[in-house]
N, C-alpha and C positions, 0 to 999 in steps of 0.2 A: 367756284373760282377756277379759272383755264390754270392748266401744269405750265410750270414754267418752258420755257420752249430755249433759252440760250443754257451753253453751260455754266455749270460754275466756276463762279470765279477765279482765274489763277490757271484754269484749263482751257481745251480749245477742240472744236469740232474742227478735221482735218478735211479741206475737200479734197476731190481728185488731182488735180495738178500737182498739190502739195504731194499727194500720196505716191504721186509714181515717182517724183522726185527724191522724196524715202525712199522707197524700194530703192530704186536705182544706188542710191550712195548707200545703203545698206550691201548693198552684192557687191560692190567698189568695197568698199569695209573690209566684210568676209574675205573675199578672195584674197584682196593681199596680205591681209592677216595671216590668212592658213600658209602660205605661200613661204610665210616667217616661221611656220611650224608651230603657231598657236592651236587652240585646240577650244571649238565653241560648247558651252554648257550652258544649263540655266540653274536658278535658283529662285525660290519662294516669294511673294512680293511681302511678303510678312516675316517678321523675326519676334523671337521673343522678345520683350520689352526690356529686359536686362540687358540682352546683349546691346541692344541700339543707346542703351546711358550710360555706358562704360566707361563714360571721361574720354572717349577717342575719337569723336567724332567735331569737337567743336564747337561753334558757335553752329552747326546743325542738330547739335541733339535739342536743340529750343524750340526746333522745327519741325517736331516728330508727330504724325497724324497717329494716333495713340485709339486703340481697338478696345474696347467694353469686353468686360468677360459677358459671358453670354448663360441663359438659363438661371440654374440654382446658384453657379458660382456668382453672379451679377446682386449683393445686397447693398444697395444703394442704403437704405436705411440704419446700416451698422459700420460703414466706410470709415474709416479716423482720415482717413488718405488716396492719391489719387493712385498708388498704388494698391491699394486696397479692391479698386472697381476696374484698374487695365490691365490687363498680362500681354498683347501683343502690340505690335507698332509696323505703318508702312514703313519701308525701308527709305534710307532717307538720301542712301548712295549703295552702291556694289561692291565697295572694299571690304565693311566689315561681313555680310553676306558671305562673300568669297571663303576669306579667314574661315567662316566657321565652318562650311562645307567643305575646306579643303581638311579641315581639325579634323572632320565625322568620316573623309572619304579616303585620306590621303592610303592607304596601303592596296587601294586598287589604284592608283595614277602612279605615273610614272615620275621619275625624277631627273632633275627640274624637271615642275611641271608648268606649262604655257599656257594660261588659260585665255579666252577670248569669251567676253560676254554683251551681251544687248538685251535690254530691258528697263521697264519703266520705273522710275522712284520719284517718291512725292517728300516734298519740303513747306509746310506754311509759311510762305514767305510772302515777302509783300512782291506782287508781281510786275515787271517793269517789262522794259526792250528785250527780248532774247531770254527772259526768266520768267519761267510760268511754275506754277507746285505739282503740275505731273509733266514730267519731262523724259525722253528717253536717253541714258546713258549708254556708253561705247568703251567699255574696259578689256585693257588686255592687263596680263601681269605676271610674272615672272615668278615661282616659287622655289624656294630649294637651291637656288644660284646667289653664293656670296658676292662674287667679284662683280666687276665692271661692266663685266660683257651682259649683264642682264638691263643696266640704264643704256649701253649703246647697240641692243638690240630693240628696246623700246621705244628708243628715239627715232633709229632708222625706221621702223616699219610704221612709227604714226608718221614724221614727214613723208615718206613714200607715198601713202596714202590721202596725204592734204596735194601732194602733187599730182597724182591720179584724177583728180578731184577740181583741177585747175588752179588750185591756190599758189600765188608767188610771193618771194617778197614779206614770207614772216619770220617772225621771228622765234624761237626758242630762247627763253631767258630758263638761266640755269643759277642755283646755287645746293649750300649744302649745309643743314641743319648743324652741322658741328664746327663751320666757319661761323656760322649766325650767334653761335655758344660761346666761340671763341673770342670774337668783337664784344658780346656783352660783357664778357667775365674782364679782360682786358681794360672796360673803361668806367670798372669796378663797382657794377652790377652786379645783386648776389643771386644766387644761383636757384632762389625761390623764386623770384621777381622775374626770372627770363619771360614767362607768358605772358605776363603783364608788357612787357618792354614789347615781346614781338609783336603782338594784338597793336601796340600804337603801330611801331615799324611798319606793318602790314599797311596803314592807309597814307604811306608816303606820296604813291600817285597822283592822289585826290589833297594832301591839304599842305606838300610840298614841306622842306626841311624844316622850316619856321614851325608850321603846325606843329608835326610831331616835337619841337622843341616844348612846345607849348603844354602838348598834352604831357608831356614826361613831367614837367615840371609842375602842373597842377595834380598828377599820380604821386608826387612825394618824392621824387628822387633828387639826388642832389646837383646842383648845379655843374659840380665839375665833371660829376659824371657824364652829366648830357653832354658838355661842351667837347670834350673827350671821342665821346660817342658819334658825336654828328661830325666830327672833324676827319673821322674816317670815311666817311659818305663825301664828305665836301672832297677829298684826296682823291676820291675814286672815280671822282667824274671824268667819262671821257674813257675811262680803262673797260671798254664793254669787253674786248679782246678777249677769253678764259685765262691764256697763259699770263697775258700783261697782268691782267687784275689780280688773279693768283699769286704770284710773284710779287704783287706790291705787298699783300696782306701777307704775305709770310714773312716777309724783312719786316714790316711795320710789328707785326704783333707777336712773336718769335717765340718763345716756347708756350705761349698762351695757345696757337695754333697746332692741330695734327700734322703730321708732316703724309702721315695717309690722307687724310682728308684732302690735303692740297693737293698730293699726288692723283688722286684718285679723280679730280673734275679733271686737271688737264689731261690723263689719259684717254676719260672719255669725250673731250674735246676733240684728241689728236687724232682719235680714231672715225666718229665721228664726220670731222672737216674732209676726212683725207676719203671717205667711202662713200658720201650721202649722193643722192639722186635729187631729191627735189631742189628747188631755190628759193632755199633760207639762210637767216644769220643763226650760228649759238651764241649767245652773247650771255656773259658774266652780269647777274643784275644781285647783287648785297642785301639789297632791299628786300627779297622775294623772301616771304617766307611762308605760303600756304597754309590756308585755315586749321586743316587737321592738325591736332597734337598727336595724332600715332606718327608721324614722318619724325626717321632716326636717321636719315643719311642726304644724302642727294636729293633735291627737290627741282620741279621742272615745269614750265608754263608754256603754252602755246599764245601770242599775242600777235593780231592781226590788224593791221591799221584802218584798214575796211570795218572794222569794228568797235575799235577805239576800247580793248580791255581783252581781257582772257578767253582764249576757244578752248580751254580744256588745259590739263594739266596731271600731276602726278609726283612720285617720291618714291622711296625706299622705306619700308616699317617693318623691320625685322624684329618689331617683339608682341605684332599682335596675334600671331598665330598660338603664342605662348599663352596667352590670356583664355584660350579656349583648353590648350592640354598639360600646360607647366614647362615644355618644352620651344625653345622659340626659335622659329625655322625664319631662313633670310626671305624676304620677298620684296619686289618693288614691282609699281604700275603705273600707266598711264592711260587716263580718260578724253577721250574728243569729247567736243563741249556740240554735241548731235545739231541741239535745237539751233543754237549759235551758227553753225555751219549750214545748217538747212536755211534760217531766214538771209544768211548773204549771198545763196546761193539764187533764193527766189529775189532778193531786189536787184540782183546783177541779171536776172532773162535770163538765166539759166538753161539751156534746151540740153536734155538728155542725147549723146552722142550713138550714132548707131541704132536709133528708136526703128521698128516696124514701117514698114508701110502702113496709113490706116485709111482703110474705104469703112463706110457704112451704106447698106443697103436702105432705103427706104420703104415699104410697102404699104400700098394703097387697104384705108378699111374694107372686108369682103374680099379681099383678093381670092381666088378659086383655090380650094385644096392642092387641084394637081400642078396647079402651076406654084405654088407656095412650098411644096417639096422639090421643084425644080429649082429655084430661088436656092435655098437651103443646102442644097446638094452643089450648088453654084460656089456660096458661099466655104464650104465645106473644103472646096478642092484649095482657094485660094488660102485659104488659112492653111494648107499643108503645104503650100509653095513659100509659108514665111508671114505672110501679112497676115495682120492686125484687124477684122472684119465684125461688125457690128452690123446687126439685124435688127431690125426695131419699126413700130406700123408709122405710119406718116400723119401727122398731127395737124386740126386743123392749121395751124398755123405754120404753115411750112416754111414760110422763110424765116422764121424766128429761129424754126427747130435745127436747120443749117447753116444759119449763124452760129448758131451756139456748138453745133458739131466741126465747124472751120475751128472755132476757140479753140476748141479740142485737139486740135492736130490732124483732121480727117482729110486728109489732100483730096479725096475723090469721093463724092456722094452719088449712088446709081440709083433712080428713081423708076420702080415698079406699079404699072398702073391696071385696075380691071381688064381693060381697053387694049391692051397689049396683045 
């Protein structure tokens, strides 16, 4: 039987166009990042299996491509459990990853520390538009910084970056797990029930106020609660503004609400509006409340109408660092959605800014040694004056083969013959 020849499922063989288009927004990345005084590392694409089920991860830990112990420890025949045959798992994102590298490293880093990361994580998920289960992630995040200045240094340096990058015209939706807290306790939801309540919240988008009315009320909650609940959403339409929206829920819901929480979005609104480069809105959205249960504070989404859903996203989880040493250091991050950004970047024609000049040499089969070092030496000089030079023998099929070299970008094909 033939090996299969596509990948599997959910993954994807990258051609060249795609790959220089990577690179390219990878160095666009990089450089502004560092620019921001982040600081690139890596880490394992495996974790132990404990840490990836730790209740923090969400409705991702369902999604864990989960590693066989291996050798003598592997007895499948005396197993009670699936823990019994796994000890490691792909990681499934770079947050928890992060956490514990920074738990095993923190007394050689510096403080706060800025980290900048890139690298692949795998989720089983069912794979649609712009969602594949090996994908590459783009995190930065901020360690050891309580206040504010760590979500309006995150913010600035990923829009800067979506700007770099050509992007206009998006949006930043913002909120804050402990307004999210404060609206459920308020329309006297109890305080076990909150993830249940967010989890419906969460698919407001898609099945609009009614739904989620719907879902609450077949979860068991009581009617006035809901009616209570959604009444605050139905008030707030229209208030995308930070301060407006802020301002409403603090008269509406008054000592239900932090008076730091309130402070603390419009701060980083005010600073924010008044600094940013790129051309986006921050806009107040109630609804937002991102899949992970580690996010304790400020929660943040990148949404691009070119895309019709989320490019990436992030929050504040200042107690998962604690989970590794008993001590719980502040931290918040932000993720670009890579894949998300690479396929609008390829259906929009994208052309790399600044690219090389690109000539490709052709040459004849049997071309003479000494004229084939002369070629080469040819070749040689132009690629030190800047361009892009491609050597390669001449096929029968030559105008296929310069077709397919125009595809490429090759402004100038120079064709070497015996004969010459």
């Amino acid at each position: 039987m033939a090996l299969a020849k596509k990948p599997v499922n959910g993954m994807k063989d990258i051609l060249p166009e795609e790959m220089q288009i990577r690179d390219y927004v990878m160095n666009v990345i990089k450089d502004t990042y560092r620019s921001f005084g982040f600081t690139p590392i890596e880490t394992p694409c495996m974790e132990n299996i404990g840490n990836l089920s730790s209740k923090q991860g969400g409705e991702n830990e369902k999604l864990i491509f989960k590693v066989l112990k291996r050798g003598e420890k592997l007895k499948l025949d005396t197993a009670q459990s699936e823990m019994d045959v796994v000890d490691f798992g792909m990681r499934y994102d770079l947050t928890v990853p992060l956490a514990r590298f920074y738990s095993n490293n923190a007394n050689n880093l510096p403080s706060p520390f800025k980290a900048l990361q890139m690298g692949n994580v795998w989720r089983a998920d069912r794979p649609q538009r712009g969602r594949y289960r090996q994908f590459m992630q783009c995190d930065i995040d901020i360690l050891g910084e309580a206040s504010n200045l760590a979500e309006i240094e995150l913010i600035l340096a990923t829009t800067t970056t979506l700007g770099k990058l050509g992007f206009k015209n998006f949006q930043i939706r913002i909120n804050e797990r402990r307004i999210l807290k404060a609206m459920a306790k308020y329309s006297g939801f109890s305080e076990e029930s909150y993830d249940s309540v967010f989890i419906i919240l969460d698919k407001m988008d898609k099945i609009g106020l009614e739904g989620v009315a719907e879902e609450l009320e077949k979860s068991g909650f009581s009617r006035e609660s809901i009616e209570k609940y959604l009444a605050l959403f139905r008030d707030m339409e229209g208030k995308e503004e930070v301060a407006e929206g802020v301002a409403y829920l603090t008269e509406t819901l008054g000592d239900f609400l932090e008076k730091e929480a309130a402070d603390n979005l419009k701060e980083i609104a005010e600073c924010v509006n008044n600094t940013k480069e790129a051309d986006f809105a921050l806009v107040f959205d109630p609804t937002l409340v991102r899949g992970m249960s580690y996010y304790t504070g400020t929660i943040f989404e990148i949404a691009m109408p070119e895309f019709g859903g989320s490019c990436g996203g992030g929050g504040r989880y200042d107690k998962m660092i604690g989970k590794f040493t008993g001590n719980d250091v502040p931290a918040c991050g932000f993720s670009i959605g890579f894949e998300r950004i690479i396929l609008l970047l390829l259906e929009s024609g994208f052309q790399i800014p600044g690219q090389a000049e690109k000539t490709a040499y052709l040459i004849e089969k049997n071309y003479p040694a000494q004229k084939l070092i002369q070629v080469t030496a040819q070749a040689q000089e132009e690629r030190k004056a800047g361009k892009q030079v491609l050597v390669a023998r001449m096929n029968k099929n030559k105008k296929f083969q310069k077709e397919k070299l125009t595809a490429e970008g090759y402004t100038e094909i120079k064709e070497f013959f015996n004969h010459d």
